[in-house]
C-alpha positions as CSV (number, residue, x, y, z in Angstrom):
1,X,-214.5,-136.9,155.7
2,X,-212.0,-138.3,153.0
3,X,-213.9,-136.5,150.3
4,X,-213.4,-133.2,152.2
5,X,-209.8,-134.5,152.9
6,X,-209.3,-134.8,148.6
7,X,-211.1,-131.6,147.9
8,X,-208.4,-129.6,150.6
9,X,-205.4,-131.6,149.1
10,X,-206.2,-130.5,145.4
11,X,-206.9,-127.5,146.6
12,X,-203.7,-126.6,148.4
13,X,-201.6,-129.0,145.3
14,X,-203.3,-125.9,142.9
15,X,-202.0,-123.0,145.0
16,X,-199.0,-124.7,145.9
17,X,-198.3,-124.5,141.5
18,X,-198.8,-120.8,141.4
19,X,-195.5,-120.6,143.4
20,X,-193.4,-122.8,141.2
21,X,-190.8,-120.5,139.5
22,X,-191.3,-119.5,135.8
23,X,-188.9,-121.3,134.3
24,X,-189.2,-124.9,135.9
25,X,-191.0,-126.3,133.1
26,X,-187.7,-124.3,130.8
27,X,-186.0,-127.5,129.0
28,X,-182.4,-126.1,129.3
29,X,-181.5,-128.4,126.7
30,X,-183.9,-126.6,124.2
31,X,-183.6,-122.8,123.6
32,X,-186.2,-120.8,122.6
33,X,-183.9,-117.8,121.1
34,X,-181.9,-117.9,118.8
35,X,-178.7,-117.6,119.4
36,X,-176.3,-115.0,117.1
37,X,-174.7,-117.4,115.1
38,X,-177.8,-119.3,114.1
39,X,-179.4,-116.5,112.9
40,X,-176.4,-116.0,110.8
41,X,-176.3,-119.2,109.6
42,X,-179.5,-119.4,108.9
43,X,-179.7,-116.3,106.3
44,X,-176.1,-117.6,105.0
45,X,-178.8,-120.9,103.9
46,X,-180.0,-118.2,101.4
47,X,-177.0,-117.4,99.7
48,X,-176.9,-120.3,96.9
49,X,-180.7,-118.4,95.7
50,X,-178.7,-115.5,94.7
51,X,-177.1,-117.6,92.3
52,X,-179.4,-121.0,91.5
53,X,-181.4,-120.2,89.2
54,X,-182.4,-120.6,85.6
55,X,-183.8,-117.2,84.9
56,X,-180.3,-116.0,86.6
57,X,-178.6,-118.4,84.1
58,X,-180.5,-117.0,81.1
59,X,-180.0,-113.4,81.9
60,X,-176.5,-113.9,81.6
61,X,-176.9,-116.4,78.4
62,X,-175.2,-119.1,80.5
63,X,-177.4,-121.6,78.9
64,X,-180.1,-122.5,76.9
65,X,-183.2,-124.3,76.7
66,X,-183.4,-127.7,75.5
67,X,-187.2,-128.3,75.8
68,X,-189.9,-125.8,76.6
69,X,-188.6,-122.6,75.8
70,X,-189.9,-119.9,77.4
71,X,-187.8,-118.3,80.3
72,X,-184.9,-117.8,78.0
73,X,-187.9,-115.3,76.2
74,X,-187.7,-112.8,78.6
75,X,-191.1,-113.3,79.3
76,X,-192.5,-109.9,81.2
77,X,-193.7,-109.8,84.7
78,X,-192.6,-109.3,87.8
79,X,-190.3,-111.4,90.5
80,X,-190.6,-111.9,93.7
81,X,-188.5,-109.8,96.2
82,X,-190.4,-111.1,99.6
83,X,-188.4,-114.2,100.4
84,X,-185.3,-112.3,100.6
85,X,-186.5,-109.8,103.4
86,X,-188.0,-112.5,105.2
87,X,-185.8,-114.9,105.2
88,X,-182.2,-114.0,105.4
89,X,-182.6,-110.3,106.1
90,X,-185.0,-110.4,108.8
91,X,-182.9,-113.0,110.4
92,X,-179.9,-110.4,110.1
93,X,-181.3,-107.7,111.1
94,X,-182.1,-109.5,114.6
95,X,-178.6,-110.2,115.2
96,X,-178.0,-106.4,114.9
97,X,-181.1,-105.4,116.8
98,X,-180.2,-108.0,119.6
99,X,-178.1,-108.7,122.3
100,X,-175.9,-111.4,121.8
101,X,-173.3,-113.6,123.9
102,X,-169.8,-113.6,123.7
103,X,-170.1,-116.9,123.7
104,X,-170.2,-117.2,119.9
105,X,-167.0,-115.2,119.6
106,X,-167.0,-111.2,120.2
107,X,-169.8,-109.8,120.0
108,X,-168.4,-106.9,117.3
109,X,-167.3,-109.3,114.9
110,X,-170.7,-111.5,115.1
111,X,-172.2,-107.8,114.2
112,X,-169.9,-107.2,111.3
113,X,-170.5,-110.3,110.0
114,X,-173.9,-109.6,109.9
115,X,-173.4,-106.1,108.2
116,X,-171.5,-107.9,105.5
117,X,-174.4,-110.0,104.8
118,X,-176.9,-107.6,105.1
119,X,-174.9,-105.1,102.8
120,X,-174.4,-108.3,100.3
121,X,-178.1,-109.3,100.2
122,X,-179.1,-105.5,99.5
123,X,-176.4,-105.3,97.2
124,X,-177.8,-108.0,94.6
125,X,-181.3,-106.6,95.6
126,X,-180.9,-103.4,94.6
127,X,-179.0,-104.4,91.4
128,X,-181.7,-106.5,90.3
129,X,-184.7,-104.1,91.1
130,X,-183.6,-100.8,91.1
131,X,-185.1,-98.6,94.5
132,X,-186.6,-100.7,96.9
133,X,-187.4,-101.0,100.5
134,X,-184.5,-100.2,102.7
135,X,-184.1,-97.4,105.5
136,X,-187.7,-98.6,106.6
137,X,-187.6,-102.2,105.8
138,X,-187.5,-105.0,108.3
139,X,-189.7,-104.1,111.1
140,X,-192.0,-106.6,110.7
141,X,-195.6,-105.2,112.3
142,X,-193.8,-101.7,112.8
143,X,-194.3,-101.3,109.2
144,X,-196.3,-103.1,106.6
145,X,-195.5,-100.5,103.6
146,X,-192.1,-98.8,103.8
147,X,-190.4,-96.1,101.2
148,X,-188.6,-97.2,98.4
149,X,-185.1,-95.7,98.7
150,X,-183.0,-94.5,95.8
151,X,-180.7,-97.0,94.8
152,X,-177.8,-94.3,95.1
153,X,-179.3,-94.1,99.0
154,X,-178.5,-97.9,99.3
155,X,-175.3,-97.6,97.6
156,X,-174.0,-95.2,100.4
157,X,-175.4,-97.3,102.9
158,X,-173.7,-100.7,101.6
159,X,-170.4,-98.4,101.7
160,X,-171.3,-97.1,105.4
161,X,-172.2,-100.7,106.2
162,X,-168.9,-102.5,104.9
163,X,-166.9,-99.5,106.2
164,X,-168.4,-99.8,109.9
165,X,-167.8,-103.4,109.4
166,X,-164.1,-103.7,109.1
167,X,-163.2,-101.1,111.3
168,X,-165.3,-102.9,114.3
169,X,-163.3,-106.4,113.9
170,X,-160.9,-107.1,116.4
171,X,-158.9,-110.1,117.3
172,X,-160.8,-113.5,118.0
173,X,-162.9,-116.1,115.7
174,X,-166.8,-116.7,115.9
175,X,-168.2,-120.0,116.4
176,X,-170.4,-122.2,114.2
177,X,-168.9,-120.6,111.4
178,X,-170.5,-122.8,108.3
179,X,-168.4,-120.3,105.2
180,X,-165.3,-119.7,106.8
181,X,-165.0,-122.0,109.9
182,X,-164.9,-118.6,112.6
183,X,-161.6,-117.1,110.7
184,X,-162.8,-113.5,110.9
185,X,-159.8,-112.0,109.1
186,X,-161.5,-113.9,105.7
187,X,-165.0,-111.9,106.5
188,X,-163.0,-109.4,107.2
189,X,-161.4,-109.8,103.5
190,X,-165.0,-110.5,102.1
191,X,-166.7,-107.1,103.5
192,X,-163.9,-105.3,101.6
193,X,-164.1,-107.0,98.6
194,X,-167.5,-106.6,98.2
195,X,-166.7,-103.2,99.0
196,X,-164.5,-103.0,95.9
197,X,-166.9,-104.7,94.0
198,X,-169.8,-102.5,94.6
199,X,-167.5,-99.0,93.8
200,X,-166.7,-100.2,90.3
201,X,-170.4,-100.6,89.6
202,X,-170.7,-96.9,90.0
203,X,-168.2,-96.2,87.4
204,X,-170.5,-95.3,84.5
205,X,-172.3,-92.9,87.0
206,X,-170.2,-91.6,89.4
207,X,-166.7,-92.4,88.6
208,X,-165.1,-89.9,91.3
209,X,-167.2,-91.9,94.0
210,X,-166.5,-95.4,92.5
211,X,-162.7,-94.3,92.4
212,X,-162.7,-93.1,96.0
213,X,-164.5,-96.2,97.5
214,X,-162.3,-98.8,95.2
215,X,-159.6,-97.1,96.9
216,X,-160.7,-97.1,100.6
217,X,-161.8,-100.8,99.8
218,X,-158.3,-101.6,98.6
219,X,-156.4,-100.0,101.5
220,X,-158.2,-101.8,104.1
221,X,-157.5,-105.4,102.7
222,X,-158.9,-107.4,100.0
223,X,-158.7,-111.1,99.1
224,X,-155.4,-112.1,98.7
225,X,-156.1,-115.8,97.6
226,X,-158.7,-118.3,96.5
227,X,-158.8,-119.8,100.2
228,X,-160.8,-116.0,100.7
229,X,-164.0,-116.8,98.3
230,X,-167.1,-116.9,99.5
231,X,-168.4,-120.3,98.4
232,X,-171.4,-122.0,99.8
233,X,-170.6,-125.5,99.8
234,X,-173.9,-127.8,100.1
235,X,-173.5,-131.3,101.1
236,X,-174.2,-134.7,99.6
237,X,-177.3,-134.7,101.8
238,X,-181.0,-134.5,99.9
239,X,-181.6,-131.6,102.8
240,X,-178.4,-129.4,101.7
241,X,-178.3,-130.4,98.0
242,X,-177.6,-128.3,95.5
243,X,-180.3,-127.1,93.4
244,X,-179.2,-128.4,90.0
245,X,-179.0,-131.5,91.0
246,X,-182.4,-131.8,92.3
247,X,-183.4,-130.8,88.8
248,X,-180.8,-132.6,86.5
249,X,-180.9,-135.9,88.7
250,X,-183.8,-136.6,91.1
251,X,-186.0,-134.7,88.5
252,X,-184.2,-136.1,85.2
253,X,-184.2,-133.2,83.5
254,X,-182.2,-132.5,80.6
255,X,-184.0,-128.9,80.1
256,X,-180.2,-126.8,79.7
257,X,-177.3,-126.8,77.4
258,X,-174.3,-124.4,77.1
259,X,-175.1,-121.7,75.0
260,X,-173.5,-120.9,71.9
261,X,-172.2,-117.9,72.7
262,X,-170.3,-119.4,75.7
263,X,-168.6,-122.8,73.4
264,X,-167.6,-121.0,70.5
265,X,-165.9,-118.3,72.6
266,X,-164.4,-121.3,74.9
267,X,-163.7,-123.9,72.7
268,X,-161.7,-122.7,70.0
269,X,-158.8,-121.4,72.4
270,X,-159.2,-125.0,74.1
271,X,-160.0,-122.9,77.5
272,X,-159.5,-126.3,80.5
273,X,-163.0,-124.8,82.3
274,X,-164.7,-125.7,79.5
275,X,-164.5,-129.2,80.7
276,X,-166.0,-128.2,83.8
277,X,-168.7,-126.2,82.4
278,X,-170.2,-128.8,79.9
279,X,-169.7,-132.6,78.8
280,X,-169.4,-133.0,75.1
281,X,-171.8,-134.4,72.8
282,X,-172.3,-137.9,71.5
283,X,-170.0,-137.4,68.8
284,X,-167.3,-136.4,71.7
285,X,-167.3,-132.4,71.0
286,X,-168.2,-129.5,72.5
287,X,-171.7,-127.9,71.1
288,X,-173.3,-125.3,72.3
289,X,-177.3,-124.7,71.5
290,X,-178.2,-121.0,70.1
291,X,-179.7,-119.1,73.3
292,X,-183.4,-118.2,72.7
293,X,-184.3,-121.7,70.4
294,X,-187.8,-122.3,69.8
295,X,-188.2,-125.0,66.9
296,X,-186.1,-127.8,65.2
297,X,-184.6,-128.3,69.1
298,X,-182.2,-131.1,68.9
299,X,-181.6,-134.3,70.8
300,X,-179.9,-133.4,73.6
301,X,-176.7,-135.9,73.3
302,X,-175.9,-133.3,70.4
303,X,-175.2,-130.4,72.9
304,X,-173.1,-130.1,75.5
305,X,-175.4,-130.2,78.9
306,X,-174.4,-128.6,82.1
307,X,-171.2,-130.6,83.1
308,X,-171.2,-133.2,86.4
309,X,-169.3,-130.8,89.0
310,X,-171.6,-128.1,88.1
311,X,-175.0,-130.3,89.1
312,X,-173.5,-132.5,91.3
313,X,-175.2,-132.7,94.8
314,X,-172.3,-131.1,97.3
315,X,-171.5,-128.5,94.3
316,X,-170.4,-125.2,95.7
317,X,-171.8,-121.7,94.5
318,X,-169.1,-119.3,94.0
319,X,-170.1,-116.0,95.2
320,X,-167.4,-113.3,95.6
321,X,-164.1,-114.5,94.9
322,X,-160.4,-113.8,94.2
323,X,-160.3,-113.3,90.5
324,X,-163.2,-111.3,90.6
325,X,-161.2,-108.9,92.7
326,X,-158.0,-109.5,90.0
327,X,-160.7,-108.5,86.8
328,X,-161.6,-105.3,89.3
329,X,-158.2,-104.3,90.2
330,X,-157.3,-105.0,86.1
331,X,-160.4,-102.6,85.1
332,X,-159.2,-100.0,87.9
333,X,-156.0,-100.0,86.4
334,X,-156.9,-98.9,83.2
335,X,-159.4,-96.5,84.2
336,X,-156.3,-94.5,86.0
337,X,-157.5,-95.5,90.0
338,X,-154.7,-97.1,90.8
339,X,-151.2,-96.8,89.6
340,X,-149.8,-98.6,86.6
341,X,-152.0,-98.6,83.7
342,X,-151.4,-101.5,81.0
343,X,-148.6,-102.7,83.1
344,X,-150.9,-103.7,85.9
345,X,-153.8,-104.1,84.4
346,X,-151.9,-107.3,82.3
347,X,-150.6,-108.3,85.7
348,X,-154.2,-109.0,87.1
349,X,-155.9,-110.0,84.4
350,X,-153.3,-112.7,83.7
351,X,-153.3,-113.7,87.3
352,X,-157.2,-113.6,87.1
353,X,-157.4,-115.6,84.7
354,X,-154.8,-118.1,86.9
355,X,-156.8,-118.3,89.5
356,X,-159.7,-118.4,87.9
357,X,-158.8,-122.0,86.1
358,X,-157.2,-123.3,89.4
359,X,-160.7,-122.0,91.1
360,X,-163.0,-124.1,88.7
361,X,-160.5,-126.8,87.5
362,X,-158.4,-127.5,90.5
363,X,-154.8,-127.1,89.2
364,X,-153.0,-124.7,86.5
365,X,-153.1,-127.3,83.5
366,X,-153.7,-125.2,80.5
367,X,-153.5,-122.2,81.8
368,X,-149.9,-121.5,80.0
369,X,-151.5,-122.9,76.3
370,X,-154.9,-120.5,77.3
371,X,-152.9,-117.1,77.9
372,X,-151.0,-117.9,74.8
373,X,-153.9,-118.0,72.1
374,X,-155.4,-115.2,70.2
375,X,-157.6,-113.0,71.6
376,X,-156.5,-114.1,75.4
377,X,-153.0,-112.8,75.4
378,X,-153.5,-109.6,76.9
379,X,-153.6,-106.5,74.3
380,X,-154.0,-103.0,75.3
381,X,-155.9,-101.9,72.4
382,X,-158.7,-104.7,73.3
383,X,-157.8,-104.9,77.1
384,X,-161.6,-103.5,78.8
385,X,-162.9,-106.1,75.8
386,X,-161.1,-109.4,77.4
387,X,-161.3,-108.3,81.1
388,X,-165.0,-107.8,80.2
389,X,-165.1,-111.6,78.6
390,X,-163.0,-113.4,80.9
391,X,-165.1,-111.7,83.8
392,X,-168.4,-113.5,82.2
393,X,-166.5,-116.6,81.9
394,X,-165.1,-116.8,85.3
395,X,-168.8,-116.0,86.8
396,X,-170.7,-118.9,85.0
397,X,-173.2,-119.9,86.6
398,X,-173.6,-117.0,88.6
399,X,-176.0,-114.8,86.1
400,X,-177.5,-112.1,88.2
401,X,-174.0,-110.7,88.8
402,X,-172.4,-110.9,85.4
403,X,-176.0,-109.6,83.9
404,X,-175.0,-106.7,86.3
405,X,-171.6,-106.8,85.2
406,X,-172.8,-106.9,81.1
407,X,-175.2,-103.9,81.7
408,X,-172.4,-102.0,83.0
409,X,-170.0,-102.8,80.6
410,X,-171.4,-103.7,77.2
411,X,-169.6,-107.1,77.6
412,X,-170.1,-109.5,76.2
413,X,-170.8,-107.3,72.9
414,X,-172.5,-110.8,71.1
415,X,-175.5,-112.0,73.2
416,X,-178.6,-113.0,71.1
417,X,-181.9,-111.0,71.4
418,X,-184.0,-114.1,71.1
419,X,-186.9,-113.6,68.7
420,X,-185.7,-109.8,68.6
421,X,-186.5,-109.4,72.3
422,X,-184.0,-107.6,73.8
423,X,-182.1,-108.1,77.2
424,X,-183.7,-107.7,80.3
425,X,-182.5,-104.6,81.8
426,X,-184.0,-104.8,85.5
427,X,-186.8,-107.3,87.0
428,X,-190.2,-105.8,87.6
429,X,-191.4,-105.8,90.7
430,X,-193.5,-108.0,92.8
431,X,-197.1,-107.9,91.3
432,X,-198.8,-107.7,94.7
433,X,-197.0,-104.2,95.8
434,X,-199.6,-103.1,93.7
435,X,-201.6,-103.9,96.4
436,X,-199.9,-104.3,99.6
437,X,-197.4,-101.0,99.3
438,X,-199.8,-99.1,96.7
439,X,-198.6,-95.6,97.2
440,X,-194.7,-96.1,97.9
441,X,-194.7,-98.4,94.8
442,X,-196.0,-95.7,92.7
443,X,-193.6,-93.4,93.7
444,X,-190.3,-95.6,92.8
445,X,-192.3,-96.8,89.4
446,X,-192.8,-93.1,88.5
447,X,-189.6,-91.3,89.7
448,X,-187.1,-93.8,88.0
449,X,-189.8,-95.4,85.2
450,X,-191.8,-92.2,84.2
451,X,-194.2,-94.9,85.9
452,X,-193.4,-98.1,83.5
453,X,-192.9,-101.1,85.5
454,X,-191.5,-103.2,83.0
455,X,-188.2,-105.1,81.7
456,X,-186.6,-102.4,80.3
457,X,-185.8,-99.2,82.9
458,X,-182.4,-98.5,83.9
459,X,-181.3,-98.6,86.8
460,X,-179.4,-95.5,88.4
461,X,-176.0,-97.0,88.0
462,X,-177.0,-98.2,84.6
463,X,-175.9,-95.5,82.2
């Protein structure tokens, strides 16, 4: 009898469980979606790849190699693409494709926010590659092997993007902002700088586009201050370090020196970010290494390495900032897009280069001495030259965009061709899209490569 007793209680405990309610085993303490501003956060994690690298650094002629030579070659082959669309785009494009909580802040500006990004990431993208994935990217399963859009296709869409972006942001922070702790009127600055950014690109190929959307860009509000640049500031944590210092210190590697080029442009006008750049040499000057060196390399107290503040482990990655927009507006000037010709163009390219010492050095020492030396002093017979130069200067460290900005502009006009191999012009792409996107991958290879996949096709903007 108590056996039969058991069996009926188990029995009834079992169907009693098929009534619990669905979520009574939910931890509420534990969610298990992700939440708008996480997602945003976690692409804005990616940010520092767009600029920590060494092949980034090379392509620019940042630095050189100090042992093992062989990325400063411009090797061929192709670079990988994936991580970017499945890391911080995909994690993007939820937070557009989702609804979110006003929670977070409203729910328009977590959106533009996320168009700023997205437009940013696809921005570099494209500038790197040429045509890739876009209209029928991110959609996981949906799609396995989308079209290659035209890069002029994903220049319109950037536009639309930032566009859509600032006029949908209205009044009221976001939370668990890690860039800009929530103040949306700085993203709101960002999108439109970008904006400015990406229209002066087009100038070689489109300059009555370029001029319209620097314009448009302009009037809707730009940074206004170094407070505005988009720096990704890691932490002096080993899980938010800064990728230089993983190499330089917890690797102890001593692989990169300044580059000639760089010192010998630098040095002899006694430029104060020099200081920041490099350290000097055991015989207490500043030395750069020629870029591309393959035998006799030296010691390496008798270059100048990559200075302390530029490996150090919370070291921040400037992105998009003020002087940037200053060397823009200067260019813009002279190319007759916005009013005042030398006039302006000597008013922002003096207060670029201001900002741009204060940015990296922390204060305006020097800057008085700098403006005053040959070849710095603003001269409108040489004026695209020096915006051109003290653009590359002020973006050390981050390559990819002033390799974009020297394929544009010609400057600098003195980077080496080491071993008489020439400049990189675009990346290849992935080698597996062979494979996994066959057809659409033959299609962008032959309509912008006469079906070359190599080093040395331009890309549209690139003429």
């Amino acid at each position: 009898m108590k056996k039969i007793y058991s069996i009926l209680a188990v029995g009834i405990l079992l169907t009693a469980c098929n009534k619990f309610d669905a979520d009574i085993n939910t931890n509420p303490n534990l969610p298990n979606k992700a939440s708008g501003a996480q997602l945003i956060n976690n692409s804005i994690l990616s940010l520092p790849t767009l600029s920590s690298s060494p092949q980034a650094e090379f392509h620019a002629q940042y630095l050189s190699e100090t042992q093992y030579p062989g990325g400063s070659l411009y090797p061929d082959g192709g670079t990988n693409f994936y991580t970017l669309y499945q890391g911080p785009l995909i994690n993007l494009q939820k937070v557009l494709t989702s609804e979110l909580t006003p929670t977070e802040g409203p729910v328009v500006n977590q959106i533009a926010v996320a168009k700023i990004l997205k437009a940013y990431y696809f921005w570099h993208i494209t500038d790197r590659w040429g045509d890739v994935p876009y209209t029928e990217s991110l959609k996981g399963q949906e799609n396995f092997s989308p079209v290659y859009d035209r890069q002029e296709v994903i220049y319109d869409s950037i536009f639309k993007m930032l566009t859509d972006a600032n006029a949908m942001i209205v009044t009221g922070n976001i939370a668990n902002d890690i860039i800009y702790g929530g103040d949306i009127g700085k993203w709101k600055r960002l999108g439109n700088s970008i904006h400015l950014l990406a229209a002066l690109r087009l100038s070689q190929v489109n300059a009555t586009k370029a001029n319209a959307e620097f314009n448009k860009a302009l009037t809707d509000g730009v940074m206004t201050a170094n407070t505005d640049n988009l720096v990704f500031k890691h932490l002096a944590d080993a899980n938010n370090q800064s990728y230089w210092y993983g190499q330089v210190v917890n690797q102890n590697r001593e692989w990169w020196a300044l580059t000639e080029t760089l010192v010998d442009y630098m040095n002899p006008v006694n430029d104060p970010r020099l200081s920041v750049y490099g350290k000097k040499t055991n015989t207490n000057i500043y030395k750069g290494l020629p870029f591309g060196t393959t035998v006799g390399l030296p010691n390496t107290t008798g270059v100048s390495l990559m200075g302390t503040a530029i490996y150090a482990q919370n070291a921040p990655i400037y992105l998009v900032t003020y002087a940037q927009v200053l060397f823009a507006k200067a260019e813009a000037a002279l190319r007759g897009w916005i009013p005042g010709g030398d006039a302006t163009a000597k008013t922002n390219y003096d207060l670029a280069i201001d900002q741009s010492v204060r940015q990296w050095t922390g204060s305006n020492t020097g800057v008085a001495a700098l403006m005053a030396s040959p070849g710095i002093t603003y001269d409108p017979a040489t004026s695209m030259k020096q915006i051109g130069m003290q653009r590359w200067v002020h973006l050390f460290m981050h390559g990819y965009e002033a390799w974009a900005e020297w394929r544009r502009t010609g400057f600098p006009d003195n980077l080496v061709k080491p071993g008489g191999r020439e400049i990189p012009l675009r990346h290849s792409y992935p080698p597996n899209e062979v494979f996994n996107n066959a057809v659409n991958y033959q299609d962008a290879v032959q309509r912008q490569f006469s079906g070359t996949d190599g080093l040395y096709g331009k890309v549209w903007w690139d003429k």
